[in-house]
KESEPA-482290 format. One record per residue: x, y, z of N, C-alpha, C, CB in turn. Coordinates in steps of 0.1 Angstrom, whole numbers, plus 5000, padded with zeros to 4 digits. Each point is the difference from the previous one (the first is absolute). Glycine has a CB too. Layout:
residues N
XYZXYZXYZXYZ ...
end
This chain:
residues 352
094674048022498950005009498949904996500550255005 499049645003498849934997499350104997500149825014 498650144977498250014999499649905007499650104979 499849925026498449955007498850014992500750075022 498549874983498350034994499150055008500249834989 499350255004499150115011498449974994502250255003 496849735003498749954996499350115010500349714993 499250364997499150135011498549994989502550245011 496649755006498950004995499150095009500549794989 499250345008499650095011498450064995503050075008 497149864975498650155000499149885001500450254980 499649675021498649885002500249915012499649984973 499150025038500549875011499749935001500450055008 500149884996500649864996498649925009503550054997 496249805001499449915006501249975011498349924979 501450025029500749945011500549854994498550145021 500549794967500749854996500950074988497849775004 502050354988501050004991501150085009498449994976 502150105033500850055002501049925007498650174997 500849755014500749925006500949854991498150125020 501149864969499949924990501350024991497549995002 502750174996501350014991500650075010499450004975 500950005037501449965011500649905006499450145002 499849714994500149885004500949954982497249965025 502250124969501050014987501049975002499350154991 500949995015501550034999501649935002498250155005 501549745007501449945002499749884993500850105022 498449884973499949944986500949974987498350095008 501850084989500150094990501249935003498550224995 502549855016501249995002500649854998499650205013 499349734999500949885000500049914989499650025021 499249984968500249944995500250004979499049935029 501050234975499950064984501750075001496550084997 504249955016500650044999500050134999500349834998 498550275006499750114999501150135006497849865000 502450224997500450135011499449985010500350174988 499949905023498950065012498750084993502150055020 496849914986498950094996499550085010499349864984 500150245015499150125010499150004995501150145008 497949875000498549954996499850135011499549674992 499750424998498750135007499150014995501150145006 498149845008498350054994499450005011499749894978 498950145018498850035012498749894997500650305001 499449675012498949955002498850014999501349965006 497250004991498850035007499850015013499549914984 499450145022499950005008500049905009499550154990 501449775019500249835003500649995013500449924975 500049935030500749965011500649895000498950125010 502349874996500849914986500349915023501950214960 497549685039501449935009501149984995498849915010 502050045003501649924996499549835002502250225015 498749764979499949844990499349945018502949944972 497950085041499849845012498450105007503649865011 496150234986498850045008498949934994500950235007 498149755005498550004998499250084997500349905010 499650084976498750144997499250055003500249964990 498749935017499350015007499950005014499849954983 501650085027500050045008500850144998499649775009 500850274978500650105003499250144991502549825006 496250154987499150044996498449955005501950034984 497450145011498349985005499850014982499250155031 500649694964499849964985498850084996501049765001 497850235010498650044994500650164998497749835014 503150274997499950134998501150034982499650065034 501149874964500950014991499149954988502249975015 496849974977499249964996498650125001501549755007 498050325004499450054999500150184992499849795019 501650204990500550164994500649994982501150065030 499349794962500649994989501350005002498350074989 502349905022501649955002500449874995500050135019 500949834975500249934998501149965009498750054981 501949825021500549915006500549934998499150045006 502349894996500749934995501349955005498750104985 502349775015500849985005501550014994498149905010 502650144994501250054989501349885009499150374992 501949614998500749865001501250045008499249884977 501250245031500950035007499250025010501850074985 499149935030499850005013499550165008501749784998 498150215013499450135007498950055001501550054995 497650035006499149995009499050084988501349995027 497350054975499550064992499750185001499249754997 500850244986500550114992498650094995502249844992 497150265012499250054988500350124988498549915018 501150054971500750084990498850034993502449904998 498350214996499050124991500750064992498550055015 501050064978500350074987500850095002498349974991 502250075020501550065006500849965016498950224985 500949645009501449915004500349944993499849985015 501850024983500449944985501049905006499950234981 499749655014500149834997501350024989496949905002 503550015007501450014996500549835002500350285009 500149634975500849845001501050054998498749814991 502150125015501650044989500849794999501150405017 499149584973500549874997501550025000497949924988 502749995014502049995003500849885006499750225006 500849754991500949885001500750075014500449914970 499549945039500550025014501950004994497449855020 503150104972501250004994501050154996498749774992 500250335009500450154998501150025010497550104993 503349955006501150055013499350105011502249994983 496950115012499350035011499049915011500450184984 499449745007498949885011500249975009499349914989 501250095023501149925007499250025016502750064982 497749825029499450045007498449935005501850194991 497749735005498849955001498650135001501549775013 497650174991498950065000499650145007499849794997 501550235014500850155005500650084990500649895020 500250044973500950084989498850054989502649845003 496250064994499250054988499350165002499649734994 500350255019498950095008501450124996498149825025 503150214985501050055001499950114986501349765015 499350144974500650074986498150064992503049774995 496450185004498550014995499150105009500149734991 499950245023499550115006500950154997499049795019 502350204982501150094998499050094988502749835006 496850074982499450124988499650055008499549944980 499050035025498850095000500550075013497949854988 502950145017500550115008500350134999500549845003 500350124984500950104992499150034993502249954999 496650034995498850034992499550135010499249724988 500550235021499050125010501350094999498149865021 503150124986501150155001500150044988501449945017 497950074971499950114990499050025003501349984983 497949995021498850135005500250075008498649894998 502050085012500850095013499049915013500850334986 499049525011499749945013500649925001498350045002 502149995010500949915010499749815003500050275012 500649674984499349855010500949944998497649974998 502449925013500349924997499849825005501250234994 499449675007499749854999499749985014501549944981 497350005022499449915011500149935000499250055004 501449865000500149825004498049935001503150065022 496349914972500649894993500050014985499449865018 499850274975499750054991499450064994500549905004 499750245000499250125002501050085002497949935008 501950154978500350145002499150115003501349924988 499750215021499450085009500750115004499049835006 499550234995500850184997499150025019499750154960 501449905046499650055015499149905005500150264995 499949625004499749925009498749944993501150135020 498849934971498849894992500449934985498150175010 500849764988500449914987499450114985499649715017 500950244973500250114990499849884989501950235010 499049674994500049884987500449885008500850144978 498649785018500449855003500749884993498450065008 502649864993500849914993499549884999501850105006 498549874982499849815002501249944986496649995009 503149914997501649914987499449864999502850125009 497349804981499849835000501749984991496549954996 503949965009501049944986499849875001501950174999 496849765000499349894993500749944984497750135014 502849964979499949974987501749964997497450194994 503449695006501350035002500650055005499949974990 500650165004500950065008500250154996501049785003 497150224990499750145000499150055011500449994977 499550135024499450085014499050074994502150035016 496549974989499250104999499650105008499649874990 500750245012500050085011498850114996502849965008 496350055000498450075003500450155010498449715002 501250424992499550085012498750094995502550025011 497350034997498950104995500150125006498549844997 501450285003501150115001498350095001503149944982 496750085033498850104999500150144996499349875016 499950214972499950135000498950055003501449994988 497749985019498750025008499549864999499450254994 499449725015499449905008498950055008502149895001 496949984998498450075010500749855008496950144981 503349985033499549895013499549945004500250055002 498850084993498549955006499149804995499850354995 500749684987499849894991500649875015500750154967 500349835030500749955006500049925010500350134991 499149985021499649935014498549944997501550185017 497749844970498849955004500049894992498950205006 501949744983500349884994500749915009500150114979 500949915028501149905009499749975011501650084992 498849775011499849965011501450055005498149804995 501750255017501450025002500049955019500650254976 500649655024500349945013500750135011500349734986 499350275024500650075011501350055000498749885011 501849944986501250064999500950114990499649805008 500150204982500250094991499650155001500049804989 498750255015499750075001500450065013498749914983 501850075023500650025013501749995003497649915005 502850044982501450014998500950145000499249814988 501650145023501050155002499550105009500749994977 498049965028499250135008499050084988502550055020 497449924967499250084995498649935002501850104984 497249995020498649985003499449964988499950145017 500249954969498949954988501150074986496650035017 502749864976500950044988500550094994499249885000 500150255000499650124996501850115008496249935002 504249975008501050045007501549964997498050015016 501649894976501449894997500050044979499549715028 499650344971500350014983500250144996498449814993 503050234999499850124988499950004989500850085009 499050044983500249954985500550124995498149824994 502450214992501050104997499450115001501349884986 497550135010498850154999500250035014497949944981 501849965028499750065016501450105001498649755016 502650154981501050095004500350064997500549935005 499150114980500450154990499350085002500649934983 498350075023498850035002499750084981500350025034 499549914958500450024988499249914992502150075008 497249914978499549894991501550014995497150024994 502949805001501049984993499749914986501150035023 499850014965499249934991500849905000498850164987 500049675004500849895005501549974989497449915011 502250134977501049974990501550075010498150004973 501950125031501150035010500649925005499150135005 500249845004500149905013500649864995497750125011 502149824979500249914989501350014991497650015002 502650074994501550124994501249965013498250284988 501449735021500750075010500649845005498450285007 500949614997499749875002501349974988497049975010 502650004979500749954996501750074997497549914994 502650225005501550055004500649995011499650124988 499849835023500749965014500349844993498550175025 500849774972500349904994501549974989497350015006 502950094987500950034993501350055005498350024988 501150045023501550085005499949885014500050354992 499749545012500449935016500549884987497850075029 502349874958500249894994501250054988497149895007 503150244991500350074991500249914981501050145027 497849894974499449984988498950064992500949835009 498750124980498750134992499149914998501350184984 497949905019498449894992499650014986498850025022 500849904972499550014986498649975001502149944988 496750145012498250004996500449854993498650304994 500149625008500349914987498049925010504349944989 495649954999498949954999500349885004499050134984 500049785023500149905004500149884988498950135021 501849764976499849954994498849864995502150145005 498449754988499149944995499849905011500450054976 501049915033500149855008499150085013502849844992 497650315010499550035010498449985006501950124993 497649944989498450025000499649865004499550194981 500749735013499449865001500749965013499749924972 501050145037500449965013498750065006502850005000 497050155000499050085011498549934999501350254997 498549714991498649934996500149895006499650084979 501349845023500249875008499750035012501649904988 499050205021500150045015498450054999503050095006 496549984986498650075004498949864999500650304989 499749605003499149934998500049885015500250074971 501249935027500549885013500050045012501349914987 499150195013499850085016499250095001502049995005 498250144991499450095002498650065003501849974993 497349914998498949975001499649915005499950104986 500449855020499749855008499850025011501249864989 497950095021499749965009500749955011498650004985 501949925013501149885004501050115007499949794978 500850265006501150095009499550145004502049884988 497050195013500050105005499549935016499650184975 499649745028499649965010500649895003498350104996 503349855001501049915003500249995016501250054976 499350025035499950055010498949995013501150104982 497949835016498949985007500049995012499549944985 499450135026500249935014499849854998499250215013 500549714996500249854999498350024999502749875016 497049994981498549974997499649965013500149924975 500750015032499849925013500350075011500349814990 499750125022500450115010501750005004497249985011 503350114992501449995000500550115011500149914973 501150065034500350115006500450134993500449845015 500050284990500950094992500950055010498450064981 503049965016501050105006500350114991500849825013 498950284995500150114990501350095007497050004990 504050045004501150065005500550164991500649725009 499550384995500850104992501450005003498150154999 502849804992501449975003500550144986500049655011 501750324992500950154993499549924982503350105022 496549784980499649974981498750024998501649834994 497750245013498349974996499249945010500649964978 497950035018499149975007500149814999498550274996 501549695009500049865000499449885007501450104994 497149874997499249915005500149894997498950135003 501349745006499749864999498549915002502450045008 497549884989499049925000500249894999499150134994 500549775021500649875000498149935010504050085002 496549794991498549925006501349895006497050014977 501749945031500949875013499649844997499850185023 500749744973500049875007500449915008499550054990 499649955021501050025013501050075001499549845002 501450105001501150115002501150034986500049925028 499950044965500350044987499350124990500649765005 500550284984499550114996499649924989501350215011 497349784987499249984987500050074989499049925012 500850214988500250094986500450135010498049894976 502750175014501050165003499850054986502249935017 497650224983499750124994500850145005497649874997 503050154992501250115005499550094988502549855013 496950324994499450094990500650075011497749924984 502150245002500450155010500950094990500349865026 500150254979500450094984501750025003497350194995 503249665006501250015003501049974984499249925030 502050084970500449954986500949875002500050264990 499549655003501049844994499349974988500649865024 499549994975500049944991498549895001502950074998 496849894991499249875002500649915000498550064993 502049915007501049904996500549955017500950134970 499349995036500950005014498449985011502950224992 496449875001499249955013499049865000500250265003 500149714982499149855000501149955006498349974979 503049995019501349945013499450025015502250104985 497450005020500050025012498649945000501850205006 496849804991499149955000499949864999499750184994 500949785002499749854999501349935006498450034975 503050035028500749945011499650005017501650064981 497650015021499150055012498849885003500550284993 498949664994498849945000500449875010499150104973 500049915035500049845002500849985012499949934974 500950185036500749975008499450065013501749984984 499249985026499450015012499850195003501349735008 497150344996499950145000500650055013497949994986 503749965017500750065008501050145001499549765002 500850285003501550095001501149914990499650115031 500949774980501049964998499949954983500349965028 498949944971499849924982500150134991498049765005 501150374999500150104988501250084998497950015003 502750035008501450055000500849904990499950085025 500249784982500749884994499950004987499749885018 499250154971499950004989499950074994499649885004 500150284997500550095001501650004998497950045013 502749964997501450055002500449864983500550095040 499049824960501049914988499750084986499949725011 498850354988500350034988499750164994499649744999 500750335016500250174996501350014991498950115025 500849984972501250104989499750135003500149874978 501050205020499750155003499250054989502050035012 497050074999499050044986499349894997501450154988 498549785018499149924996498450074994501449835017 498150194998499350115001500150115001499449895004 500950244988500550115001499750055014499950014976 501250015038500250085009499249975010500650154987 499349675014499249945004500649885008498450104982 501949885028500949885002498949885008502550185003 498649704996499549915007498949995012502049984991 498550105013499450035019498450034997502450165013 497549984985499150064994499249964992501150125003 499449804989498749884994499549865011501450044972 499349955033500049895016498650095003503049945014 497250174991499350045009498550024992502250125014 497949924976498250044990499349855001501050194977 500049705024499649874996499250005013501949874984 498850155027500049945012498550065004502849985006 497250154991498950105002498749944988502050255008 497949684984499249924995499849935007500550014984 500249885018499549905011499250045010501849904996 498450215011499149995010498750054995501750025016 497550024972499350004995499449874996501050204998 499349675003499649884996499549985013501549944981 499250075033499649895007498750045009502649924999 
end
């Protein structure tokens, strides 16, 4: 039977640059120390983490988050934003896409990984299970949310956060939240689309449990054992790098920006996420393009589509045309050609 590495950090919480800081570790560890898989648990401060392509500032009220002592921050995997606290438990787990369970692209990660925390809640005796595009859910609401990057070779970092209580209230008065979303599925206000384990137990739950329980679904869906262990030396001097280089910076927490100038926007809720564009005109050419929203890819893929877009005619036919040469499946996770046509297109008429 493999060991794994199990990193639990539950009695102290965590900053949002150090937590997120040693889960950007992690496929690190793997890819390039040759590590086991790691599991990374812990709790956060009180905070709000975006996904790597959103606008912070459209997708946060900065003064109220700032006022109340929330902190704020941008985390390097995709999807939408997250708020976390001292009983929701933050969850990295690092792994080589080369595992025989991995299989399957960015469906299959969701698939086998959502499968734990599935099987995590059914030892409590709650039911849930997988929403397309990443959200898990007990009777029709969200409970936990998914995210994955595999930026780093051909290791994967995979993100959830697993609510065991949650203020709403917090919530709705920090976020900017677009129509669309909030109106998604027919639910009127958030308060209607979220649970957490206490609501459903109607029960306190303690977190180390809850944590226990996480990591033996983990053991029994991979069949393997975890071994406690401490982060090492390449690691620390990795997380210090990420908190100094990212996590505190400006740049990348505020990477994401609306445009400085004036620009159209198409804003679309498609099956991969919310998905806003941002394109300016000269003449009839597309002068700059901006592709943000809490959907999941790559940087790498969407600076491709960004800058193969630049400069061509702001038609149907030229975007399709360039478009269609250099999609891949998944390009954009659950997001096709068309549907990006159309956000563009819905920009444009915002320019003219």
């Amino acid at each position: 039977m493999e060991t794994w590495r199990y990193i639990k950090e539950w009695e102290r919480l965590a900053s949002t640059a150090y937590g997120l800081s040693v889960d950007d570790t992690l496929p690190y560890s793997v890819h390039e120390n040759n590590s086991p898989p790691i599991l990374h648990l812990y709790r956060f401060r009180p905070s709000v983490i975006v996904g790597k392509y959103q606008d912070i500032k459209a997708a946060l009220k900065i003064d109220r988050c700032t006022a109340r002592g929330i902190e704020y921050n941008r985390r390097s995997t995709g999807g939408g934003t997250v708020i976390m606290g001292e009983k929701t438990v933050a969850l990295g787990f690092g792994i080589g896409m080369d595992h025989p369970k991995m299989k399957g692209g960015i469906r299959g990660i969701f698939d086998i990984l959502g499968g734990v925390i599935i099987n995590s809640l059914q030892k409590f005796g709650i039911k849930a299970c997988f929403r397309p595009k990443n959200d898990i859910e007990v009777n029709g609401r969200k409970i936990a949310g998914l995210s994955a990057s595999t930026e780093v070779g051909n290791a994967l970092l995979f993100h959830t956060s697993l609510l065991i209580d949650f203020d709403i209230p917090l919530m709705l008065d920090i976020m900017n939240t677009p129509a669309e979303k909030v109106y998604d599925k027919g639910y009127n206000c958030f308060s209607q689309r979220m649970t957490t384990m206490e609501m459903e137990l109607g029960r306190k739950l303690d977190i180390q449990e809850v944590m226990n329980t996480v990591k033996k679904s983990f053991e029994e869906t991979f069949e393997i054992s975890f071994e406690e262990d401490q982060l090492t030396s390449f690691e620390k001097e990795r997380i210090e790098w990420f908190i100094k280089k990212r996590y505190t910076s400006d740049e990348w927490i505020f990477s994401k920006r609306h445009p400085r100038f004036k620009m159209g926007q198409g804003l679309l809720k498609t099956p991969g996420g919310l998905l806003q564009v941002y394109i300016s005109l000269a003449g009839q050419l597309i002068d700059s393009l901006m592709i943000t929203g809490d959907f999941f890819s790559t940087s790498r893929d969407i600076n491709r589509i960004e800058s193969a877009l630049k400069f061509i005619p702001a038609d149907r036919e030229n975007i399709e045309k360039v478009l269609k040469d250099i999609w891949s499946e998944n390009l954009i996770y659950s997001i096709d050609p068309f549907t990006l046509t159309e956000a563009i297109l819905k920009a444009k008429e915002g320019c003219l």
